[in-house]
PDB file of N, CA, C and O in Angstrom:
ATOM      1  N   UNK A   1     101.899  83.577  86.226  1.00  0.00           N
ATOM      2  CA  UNK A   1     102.662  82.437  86.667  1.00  0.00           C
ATOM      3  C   UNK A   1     102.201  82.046  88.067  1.00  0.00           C
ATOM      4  O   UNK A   1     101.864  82.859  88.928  1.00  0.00           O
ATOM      5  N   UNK A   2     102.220  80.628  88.221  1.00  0.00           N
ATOM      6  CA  UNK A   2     101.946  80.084  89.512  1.00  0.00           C
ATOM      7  C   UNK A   2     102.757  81.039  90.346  1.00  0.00           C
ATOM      8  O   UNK A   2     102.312  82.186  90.300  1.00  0.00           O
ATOM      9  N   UNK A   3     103.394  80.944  90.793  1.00  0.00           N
ATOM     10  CA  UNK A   3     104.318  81.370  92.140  1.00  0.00           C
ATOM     11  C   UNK A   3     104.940  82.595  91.519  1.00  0.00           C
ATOM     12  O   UNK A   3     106.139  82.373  91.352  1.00  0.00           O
ATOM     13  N   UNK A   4     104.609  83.763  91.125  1.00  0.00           N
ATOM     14  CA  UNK A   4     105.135  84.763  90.794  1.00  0.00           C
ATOM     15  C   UNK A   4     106.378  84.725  90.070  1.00  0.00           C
ATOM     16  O   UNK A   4     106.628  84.275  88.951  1.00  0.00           O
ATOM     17  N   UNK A   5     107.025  85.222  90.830  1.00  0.00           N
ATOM     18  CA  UNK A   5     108.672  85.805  91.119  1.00  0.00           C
ATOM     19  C   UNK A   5     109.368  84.789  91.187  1.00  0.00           C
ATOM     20  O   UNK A   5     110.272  84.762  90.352  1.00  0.00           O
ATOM     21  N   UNK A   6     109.265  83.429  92.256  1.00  0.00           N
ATOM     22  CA  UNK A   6     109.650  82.610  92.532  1.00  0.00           C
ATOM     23  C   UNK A   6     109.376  81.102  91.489  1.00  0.00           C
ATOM     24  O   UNK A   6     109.567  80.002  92.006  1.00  0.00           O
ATOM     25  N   UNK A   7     108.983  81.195  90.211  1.00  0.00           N
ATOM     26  CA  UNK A   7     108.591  80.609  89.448  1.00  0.00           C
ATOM     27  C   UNK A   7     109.587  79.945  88.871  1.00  0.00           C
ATOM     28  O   UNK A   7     110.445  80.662  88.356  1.00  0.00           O
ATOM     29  N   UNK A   8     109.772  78.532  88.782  1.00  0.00           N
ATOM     30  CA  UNK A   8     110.718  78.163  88.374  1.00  0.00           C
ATOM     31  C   UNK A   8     111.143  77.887  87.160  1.00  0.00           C
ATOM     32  O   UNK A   8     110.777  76.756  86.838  1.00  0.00           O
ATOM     33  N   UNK A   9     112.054  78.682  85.939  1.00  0.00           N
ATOM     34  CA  UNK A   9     111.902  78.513  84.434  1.00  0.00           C
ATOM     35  C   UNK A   9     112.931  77.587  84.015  1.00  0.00           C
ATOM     36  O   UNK A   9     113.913  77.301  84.699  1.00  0.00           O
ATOM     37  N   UNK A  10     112.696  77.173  82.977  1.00  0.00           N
ATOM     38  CA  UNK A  10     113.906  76.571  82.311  1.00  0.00           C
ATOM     39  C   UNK A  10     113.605  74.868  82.440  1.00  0.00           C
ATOM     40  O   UNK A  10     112.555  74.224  82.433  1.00  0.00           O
ATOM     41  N   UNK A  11     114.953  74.497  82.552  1.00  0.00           N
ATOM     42  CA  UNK A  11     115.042  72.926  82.783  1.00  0.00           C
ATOM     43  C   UNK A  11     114.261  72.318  84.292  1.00  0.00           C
ATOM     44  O   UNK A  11     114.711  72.493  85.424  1.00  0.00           O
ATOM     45  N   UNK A  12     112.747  71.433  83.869  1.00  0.00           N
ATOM     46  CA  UNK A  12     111.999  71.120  84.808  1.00  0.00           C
ATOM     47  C   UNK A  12     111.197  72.272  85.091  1.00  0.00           C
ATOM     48  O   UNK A  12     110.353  72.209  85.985  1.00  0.00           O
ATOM     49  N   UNK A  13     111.390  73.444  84.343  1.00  0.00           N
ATOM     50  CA  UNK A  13     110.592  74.453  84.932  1.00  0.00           C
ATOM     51  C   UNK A  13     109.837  74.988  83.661  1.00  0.00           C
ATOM     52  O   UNK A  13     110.039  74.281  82.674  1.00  0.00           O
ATOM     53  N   UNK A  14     109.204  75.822  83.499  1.00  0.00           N
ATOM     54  CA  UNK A  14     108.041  76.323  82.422  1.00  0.00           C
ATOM     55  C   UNK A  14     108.818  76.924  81.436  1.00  0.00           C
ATOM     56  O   UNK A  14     109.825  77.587  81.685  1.00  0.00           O
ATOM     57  N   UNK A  15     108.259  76.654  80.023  1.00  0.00           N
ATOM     58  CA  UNK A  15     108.797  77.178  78.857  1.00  0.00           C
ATOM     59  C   UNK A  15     108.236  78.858  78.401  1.00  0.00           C
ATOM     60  O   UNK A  15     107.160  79.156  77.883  1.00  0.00           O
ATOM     61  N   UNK A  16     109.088  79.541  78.699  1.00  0.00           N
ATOM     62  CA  UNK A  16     108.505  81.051  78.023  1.00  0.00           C
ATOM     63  C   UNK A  16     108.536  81.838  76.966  1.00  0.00           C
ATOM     64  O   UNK A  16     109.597  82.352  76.611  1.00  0.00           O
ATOM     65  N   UNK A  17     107.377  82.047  76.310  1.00  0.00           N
ATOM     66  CA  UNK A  17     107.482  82.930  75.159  1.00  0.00           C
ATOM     67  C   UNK A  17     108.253  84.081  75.054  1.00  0.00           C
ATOM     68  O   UNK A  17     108.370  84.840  76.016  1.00  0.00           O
ATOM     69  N   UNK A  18     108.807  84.296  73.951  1.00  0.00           N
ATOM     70  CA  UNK A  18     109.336  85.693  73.710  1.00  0.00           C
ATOM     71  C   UNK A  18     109.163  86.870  74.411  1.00  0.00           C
ATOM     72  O   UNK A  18     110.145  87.184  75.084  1.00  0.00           O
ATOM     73  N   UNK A  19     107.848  87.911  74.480  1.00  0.00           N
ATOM     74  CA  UNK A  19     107.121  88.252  75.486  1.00  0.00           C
ATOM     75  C   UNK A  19     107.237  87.908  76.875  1.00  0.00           C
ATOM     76  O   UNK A  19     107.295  88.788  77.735  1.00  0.00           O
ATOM     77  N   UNK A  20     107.277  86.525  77.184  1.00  0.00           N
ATOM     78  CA  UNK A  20     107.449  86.453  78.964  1.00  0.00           C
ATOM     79  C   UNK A  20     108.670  86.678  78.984  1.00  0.00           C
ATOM     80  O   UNK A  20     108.935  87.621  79.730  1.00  0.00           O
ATOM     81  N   UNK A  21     109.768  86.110  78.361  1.00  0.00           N
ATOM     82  CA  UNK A  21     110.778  86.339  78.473  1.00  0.00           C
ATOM     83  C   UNK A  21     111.473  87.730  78.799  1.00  0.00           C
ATOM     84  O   UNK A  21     112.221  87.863  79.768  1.00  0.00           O
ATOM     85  N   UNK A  22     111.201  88.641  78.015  1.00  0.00           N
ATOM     86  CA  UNK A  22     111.361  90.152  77.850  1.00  0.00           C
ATOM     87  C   UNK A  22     110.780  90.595  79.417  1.00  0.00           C
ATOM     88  O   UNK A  22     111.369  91.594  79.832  1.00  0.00           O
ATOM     89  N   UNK A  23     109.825  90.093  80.289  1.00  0.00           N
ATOM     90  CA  UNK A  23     109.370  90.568  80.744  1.00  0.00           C
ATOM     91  C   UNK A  23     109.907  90.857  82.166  1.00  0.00           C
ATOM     92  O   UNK A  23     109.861  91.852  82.890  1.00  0.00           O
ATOM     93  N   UNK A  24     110.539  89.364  82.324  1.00  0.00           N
ATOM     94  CA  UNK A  24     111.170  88.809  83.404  1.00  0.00           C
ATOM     95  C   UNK A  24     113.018  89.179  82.959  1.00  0.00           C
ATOM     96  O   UNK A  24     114.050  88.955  83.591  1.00  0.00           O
ATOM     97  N   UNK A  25     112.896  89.504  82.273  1.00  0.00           N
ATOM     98  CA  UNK A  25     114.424  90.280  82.215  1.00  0.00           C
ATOM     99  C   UNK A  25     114.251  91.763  82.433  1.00  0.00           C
ATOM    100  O   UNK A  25     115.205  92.518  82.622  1.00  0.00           O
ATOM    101  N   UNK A  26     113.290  92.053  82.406  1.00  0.00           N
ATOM    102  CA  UNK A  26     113.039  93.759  82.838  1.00  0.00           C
ATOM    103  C   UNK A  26     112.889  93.643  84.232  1.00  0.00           C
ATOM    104  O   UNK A  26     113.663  94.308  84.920  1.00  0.00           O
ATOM    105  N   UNK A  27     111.841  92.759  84.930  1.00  0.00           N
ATOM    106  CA  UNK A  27     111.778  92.555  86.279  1.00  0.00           C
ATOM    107  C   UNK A  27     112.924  92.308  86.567  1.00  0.00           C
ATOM    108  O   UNK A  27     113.185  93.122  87.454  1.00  0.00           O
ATOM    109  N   UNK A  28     113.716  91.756  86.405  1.00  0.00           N
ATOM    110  CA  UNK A  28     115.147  91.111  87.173  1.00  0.00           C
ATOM    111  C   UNK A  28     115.964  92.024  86.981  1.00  0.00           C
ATOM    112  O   UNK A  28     116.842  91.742  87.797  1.00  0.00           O
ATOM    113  N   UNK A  29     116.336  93.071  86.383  1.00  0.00           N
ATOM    114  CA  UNK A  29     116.701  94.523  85.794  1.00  0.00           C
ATOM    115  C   UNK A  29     116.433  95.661  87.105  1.00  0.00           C
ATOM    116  O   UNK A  29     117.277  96.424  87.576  1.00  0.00           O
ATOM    117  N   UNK A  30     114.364  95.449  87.703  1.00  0.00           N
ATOM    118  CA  UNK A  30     114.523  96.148  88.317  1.00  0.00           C
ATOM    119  C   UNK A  30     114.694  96.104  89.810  1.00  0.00           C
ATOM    120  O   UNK A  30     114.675  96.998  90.655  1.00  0.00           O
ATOM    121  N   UNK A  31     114.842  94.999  89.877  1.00  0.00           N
ATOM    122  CA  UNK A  31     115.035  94.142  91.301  1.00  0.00           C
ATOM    123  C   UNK A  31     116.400  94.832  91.561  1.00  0.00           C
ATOM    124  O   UNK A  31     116.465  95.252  92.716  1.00  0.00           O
ATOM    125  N   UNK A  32     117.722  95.115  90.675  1.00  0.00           N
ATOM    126  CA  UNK A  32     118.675  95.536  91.004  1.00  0.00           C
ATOM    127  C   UNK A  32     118.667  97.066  91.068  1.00  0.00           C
ATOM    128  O   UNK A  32     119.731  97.523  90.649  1.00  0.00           O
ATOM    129  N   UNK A  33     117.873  97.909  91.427  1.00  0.00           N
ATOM    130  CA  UNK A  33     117.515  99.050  91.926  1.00  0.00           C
ATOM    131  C   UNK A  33     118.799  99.668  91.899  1.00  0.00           C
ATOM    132  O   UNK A  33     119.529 100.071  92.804  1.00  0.00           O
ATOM    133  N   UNK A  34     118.920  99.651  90.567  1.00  0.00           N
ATOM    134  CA  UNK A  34     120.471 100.580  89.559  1.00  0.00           C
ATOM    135  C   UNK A  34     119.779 102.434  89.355  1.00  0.00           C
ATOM    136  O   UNK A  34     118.658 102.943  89.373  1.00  0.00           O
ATOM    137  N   UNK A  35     120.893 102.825  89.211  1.00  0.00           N
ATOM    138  CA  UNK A  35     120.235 104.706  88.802  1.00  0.00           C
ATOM    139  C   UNK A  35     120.227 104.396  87.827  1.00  0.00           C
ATOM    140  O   UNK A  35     119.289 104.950  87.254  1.00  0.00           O
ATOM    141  N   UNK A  36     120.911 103.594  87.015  1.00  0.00           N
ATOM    142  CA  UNK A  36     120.692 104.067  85.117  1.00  0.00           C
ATOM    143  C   UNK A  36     120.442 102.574  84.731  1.00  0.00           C
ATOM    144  O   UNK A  36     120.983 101.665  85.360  1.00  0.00           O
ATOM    145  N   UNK A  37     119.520 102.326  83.568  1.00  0.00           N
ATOM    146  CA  UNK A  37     118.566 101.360  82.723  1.00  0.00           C
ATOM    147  C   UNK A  37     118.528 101.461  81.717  1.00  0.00           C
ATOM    148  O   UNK A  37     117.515 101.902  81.174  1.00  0.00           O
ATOM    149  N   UNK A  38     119.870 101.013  80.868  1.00  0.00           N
ATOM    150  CA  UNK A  38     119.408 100.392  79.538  1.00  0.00           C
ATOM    151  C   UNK A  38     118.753  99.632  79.013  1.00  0.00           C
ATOM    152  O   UNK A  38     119.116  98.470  78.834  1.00  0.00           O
ATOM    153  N   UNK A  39     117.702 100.068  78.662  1.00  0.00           N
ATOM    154  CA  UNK A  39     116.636  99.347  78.219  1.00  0.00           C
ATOM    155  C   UNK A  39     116.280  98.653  76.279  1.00  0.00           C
ATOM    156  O   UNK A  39     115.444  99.186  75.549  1.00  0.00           O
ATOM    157  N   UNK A  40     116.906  97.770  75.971  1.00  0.00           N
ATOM    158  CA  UNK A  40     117.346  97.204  75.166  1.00  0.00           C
ATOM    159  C   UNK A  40     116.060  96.960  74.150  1.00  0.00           C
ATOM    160  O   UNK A  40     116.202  95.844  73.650  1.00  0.00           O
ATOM    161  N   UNK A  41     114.943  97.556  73.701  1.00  0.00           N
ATOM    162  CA  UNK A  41     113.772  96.792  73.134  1.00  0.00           C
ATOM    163  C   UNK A  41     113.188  95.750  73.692  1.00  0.00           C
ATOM    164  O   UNK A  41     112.966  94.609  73.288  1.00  0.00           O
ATOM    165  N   UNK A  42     112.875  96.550  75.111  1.00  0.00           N
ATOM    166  CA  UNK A  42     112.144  95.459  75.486  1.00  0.00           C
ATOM    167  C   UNK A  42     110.721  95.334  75.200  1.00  0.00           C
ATOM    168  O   UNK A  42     110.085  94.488  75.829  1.00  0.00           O
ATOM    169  N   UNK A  43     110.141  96.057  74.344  1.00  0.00           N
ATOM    170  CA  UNK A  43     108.826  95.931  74.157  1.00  0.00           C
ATOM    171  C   UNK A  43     108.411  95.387  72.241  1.00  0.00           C
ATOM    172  O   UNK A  43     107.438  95.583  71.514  1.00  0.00           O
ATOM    173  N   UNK A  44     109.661  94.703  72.069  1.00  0.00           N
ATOM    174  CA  UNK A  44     109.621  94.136  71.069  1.00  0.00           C
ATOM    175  C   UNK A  44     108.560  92.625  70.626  1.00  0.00           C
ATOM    176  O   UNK A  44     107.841  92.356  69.664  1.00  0.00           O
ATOM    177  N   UNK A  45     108.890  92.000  71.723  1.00  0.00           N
ATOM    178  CA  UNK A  45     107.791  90.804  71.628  1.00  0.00           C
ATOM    179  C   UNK A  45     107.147  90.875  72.447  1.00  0.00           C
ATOM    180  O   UNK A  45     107.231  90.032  73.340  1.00  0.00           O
ATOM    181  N   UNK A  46     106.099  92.036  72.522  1.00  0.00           N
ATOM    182  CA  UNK A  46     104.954  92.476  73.250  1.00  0.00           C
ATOM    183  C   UNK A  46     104.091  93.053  72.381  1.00  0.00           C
ATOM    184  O   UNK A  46     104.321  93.678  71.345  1.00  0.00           O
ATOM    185  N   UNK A  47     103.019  92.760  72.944  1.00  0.00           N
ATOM    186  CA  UNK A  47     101.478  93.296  71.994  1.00  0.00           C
ATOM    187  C   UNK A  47     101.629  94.385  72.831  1.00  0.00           C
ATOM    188  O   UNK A  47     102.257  94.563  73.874  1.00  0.00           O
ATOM    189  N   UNK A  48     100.595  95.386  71.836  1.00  0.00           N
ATOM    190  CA  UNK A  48     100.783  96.819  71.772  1.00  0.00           C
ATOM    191  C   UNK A  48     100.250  97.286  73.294  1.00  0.00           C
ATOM    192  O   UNK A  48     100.807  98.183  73.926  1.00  0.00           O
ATOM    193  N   UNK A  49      99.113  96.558  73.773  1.00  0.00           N
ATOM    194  CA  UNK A  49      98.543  96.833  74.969  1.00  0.00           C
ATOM    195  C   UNK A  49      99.392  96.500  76.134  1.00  0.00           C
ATOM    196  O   UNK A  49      99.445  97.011  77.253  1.00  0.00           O
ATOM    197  N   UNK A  50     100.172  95.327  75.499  1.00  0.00           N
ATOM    198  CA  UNK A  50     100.967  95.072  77.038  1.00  0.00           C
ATOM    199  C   UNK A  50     102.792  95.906  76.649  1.00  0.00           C
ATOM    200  O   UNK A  50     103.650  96.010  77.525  1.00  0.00           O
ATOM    201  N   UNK A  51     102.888  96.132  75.956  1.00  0.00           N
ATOM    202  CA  UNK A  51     103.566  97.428  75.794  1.00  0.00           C
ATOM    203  C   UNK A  51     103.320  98.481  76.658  1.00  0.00           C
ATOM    204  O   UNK A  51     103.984  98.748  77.660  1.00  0.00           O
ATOM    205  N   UNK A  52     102.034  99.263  76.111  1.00  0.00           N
ATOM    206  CA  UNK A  52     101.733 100.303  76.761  1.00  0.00           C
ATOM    207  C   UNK A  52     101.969  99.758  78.434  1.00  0.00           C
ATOM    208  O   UNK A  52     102.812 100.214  79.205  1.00  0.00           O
ATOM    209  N   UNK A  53     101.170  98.878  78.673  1.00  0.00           N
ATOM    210  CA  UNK A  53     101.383  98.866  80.118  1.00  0.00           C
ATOM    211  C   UNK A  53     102.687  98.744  80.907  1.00  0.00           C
ATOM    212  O   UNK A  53     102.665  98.980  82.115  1.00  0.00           O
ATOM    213  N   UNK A  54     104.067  98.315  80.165  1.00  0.00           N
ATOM    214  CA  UNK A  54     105.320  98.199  80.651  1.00  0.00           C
ATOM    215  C   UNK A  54     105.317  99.440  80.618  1.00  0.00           C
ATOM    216  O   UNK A  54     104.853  99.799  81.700  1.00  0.00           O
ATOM    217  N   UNK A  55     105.509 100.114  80.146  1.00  0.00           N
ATOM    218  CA  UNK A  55     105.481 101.725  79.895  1.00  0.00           C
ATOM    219  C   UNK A  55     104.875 102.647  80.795  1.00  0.00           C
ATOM    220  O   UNK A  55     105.381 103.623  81.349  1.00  0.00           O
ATOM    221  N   UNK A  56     103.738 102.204  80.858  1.00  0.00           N
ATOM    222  CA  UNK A  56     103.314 103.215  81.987  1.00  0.00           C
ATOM    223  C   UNK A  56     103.122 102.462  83.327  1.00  0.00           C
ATOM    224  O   UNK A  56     102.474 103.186  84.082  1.00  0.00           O
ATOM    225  N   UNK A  57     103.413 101.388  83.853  1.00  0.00           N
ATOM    226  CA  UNK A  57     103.757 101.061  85.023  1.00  0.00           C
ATOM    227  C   UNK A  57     105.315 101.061  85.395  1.00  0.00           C
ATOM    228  O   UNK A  57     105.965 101.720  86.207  1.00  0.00           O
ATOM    229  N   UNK A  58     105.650 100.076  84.490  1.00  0.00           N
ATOM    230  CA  UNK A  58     107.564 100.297  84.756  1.00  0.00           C
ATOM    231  C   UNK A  58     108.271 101.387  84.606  1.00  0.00           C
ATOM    232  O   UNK A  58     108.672 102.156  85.480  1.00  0.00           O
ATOM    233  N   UNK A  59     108.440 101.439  83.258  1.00  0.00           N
ATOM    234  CA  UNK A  59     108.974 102.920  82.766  1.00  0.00           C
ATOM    235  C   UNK A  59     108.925 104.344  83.363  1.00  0.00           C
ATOM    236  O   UNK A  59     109.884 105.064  83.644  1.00  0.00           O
ATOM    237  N   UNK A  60     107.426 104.633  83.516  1.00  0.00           N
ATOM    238  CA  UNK A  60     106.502 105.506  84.157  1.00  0.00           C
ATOM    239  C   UNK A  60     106.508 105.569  85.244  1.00  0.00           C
ATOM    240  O   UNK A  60     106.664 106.677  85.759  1.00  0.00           O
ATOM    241  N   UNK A  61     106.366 104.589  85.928  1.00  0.00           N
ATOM    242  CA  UNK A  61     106.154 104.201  87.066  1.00  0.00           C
ATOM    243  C   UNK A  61     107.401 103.873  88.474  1.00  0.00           C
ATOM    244  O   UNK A  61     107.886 104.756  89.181  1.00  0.00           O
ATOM    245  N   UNK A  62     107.646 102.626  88.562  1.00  0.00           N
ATOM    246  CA  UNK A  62     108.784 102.083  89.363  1.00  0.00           C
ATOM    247  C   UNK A  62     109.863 102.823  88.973  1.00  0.00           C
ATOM    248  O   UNK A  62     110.571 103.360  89.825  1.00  0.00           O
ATOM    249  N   UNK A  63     110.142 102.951  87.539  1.00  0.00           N
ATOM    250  CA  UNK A  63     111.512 103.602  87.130  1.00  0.00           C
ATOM    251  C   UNK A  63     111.548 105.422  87.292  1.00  0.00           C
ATOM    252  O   UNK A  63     112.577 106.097  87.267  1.00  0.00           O
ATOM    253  N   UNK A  64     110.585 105.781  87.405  1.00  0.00           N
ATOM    254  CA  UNK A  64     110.167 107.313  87.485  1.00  0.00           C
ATOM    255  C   UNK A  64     111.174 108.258  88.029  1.00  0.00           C
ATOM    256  O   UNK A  64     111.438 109.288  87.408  1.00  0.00           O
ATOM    257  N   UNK A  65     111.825 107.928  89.298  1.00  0.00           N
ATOM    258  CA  UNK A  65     112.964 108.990  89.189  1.00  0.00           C
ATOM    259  C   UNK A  65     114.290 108.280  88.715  1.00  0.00           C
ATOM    260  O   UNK A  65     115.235 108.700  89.383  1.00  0.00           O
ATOM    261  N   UNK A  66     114.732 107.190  87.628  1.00  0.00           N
ATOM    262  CA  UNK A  66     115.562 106.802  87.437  1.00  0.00           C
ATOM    263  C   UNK A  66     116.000 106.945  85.847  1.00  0.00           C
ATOM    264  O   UNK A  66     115.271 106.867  84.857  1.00  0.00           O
ATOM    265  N   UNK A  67     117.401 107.175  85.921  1.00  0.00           N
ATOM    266  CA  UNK A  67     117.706 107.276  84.493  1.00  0.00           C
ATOM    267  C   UNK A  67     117.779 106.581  83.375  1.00  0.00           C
ATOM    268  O   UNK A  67     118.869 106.041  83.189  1.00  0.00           O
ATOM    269  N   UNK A  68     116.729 106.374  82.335  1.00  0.00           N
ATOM    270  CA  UNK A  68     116.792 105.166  81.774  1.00  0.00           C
ATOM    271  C   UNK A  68     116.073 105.536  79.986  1.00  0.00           C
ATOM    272  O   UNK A  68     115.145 106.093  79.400  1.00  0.00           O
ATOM    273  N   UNK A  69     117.617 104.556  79.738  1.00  0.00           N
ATOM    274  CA  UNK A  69     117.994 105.159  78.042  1.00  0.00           C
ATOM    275  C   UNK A  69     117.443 103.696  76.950  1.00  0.00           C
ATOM    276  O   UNK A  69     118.097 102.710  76.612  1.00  0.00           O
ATOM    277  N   UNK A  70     115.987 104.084  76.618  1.00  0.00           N
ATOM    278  CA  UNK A  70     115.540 103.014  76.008  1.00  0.00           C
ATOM    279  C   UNK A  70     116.119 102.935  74.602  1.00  0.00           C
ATOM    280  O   UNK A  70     116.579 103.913  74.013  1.00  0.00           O
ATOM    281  N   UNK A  71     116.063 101.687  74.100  1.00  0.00           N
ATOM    282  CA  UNK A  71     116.427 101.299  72.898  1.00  0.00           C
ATOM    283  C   UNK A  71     114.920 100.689  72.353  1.00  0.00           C
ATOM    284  O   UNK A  71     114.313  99.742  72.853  1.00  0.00           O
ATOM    285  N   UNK A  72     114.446 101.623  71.027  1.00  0.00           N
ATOM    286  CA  UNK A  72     113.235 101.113  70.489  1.00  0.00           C
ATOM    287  C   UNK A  72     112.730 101.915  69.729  1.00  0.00           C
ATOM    288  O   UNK A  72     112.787 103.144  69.685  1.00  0.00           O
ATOM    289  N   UNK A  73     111.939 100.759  68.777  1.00  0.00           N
ATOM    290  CA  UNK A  73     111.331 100.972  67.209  1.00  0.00           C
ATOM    291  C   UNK A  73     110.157 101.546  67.569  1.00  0.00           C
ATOM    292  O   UNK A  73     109.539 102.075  66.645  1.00  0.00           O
ATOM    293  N   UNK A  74     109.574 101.601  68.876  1.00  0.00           N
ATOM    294  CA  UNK A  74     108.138 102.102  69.429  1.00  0.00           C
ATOM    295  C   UNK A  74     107.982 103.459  68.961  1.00  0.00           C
ATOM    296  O   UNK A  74     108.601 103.985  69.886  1.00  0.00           O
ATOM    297  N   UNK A  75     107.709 104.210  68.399  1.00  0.00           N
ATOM    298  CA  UNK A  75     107.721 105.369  67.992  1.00  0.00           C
ATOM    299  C   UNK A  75     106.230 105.872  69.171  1.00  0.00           C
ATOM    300  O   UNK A  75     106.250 107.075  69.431  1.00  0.00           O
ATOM    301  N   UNK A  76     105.250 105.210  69.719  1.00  0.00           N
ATOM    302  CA  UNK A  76     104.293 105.780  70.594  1.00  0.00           C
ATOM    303  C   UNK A  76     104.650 106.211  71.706  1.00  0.00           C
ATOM    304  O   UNK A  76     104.069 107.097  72.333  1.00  0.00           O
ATOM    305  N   UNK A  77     105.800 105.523  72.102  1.00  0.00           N
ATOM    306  CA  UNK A  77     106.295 105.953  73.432  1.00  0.00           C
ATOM    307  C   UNK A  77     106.726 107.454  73.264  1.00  0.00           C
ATOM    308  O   UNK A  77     106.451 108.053  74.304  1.00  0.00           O
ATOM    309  N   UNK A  78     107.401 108.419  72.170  1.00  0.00           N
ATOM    310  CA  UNK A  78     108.376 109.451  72.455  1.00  0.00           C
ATOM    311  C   UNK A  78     107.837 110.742  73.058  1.00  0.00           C
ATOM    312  O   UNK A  78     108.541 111.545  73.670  1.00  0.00           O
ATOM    313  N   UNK A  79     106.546 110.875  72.839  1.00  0.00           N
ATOM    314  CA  UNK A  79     105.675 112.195  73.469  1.00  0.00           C
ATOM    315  C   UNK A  79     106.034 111.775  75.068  1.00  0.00           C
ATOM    316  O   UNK A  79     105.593 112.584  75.884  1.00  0.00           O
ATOM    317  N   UNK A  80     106.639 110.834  75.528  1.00  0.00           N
ATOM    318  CA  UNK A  80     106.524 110.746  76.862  1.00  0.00           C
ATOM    319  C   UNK A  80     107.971 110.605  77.229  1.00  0.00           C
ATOM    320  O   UNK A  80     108.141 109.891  78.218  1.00  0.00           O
ATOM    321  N   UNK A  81     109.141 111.138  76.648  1.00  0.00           N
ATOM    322  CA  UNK A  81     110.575 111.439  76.718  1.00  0.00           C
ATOM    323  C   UNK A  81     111.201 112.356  77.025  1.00  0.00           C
ATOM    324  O   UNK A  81     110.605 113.416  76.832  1.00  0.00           O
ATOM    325  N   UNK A  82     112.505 112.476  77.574  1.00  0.00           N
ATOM    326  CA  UNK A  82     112.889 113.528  78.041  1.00  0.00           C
ATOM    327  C   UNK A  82     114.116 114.318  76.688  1.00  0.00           C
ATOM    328  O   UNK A  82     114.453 115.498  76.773  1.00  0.00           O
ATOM    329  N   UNK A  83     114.445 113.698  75.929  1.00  0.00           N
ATOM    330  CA  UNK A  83     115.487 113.810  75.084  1.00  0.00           C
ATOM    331  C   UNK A  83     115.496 112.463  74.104  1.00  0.00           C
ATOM    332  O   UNK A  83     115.783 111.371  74.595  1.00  0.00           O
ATOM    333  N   UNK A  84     115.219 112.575  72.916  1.00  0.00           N
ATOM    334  CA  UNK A  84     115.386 111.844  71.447  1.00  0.00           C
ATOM    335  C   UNK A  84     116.970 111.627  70.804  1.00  0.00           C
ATOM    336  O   UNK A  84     117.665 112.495  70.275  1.00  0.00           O
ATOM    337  N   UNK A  85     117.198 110.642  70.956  1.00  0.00           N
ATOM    338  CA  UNK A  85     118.755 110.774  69.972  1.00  0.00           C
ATOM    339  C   UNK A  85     118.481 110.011  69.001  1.00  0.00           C
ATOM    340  O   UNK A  85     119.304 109.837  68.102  1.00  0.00           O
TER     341      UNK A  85
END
């Protein structure tokens, strides 16, 4: 996106795919620098590569010492879990 973060969506502003969408609700998720992250399938309308990469930058990454209880059909992610329910 032109202007990152500051990008203006919606009415007068850029139309986003499924995928961007998901993406920028995870960003805005972690902007509120919460201890716990329900994480709702967000890697549902994401290709597999940019999956992986939410995963191992966000997930992995930014979220790393934070508690966070994903919701998802991803079955690649679970070797990298702390507890399966």
């Amino acid at each position: 996106m032109e202007f990152g973060d500051q990008t203006e969506i919606g009415e007068r502003g850029i139309n986003l795919s499924g995928g961007q969408k998901q993406r920028i609700q995870l960003a805005r998720s972690v902007y509120q620098d919460s201890d716990i992250y329900l994480l709702d399938d967000v890697f549902s309308d994401v290709d597999a590569h940019t999956g992986s990469q939410i995963f191992k930058e966000c997930v992995r990454g930014v979220l790393r010492d934070k508690m966070i209880l994903p919701v998802t059909h991803q079955v690649d992610f679970l070797h990298d879990v702390d507890l399966i329910l």
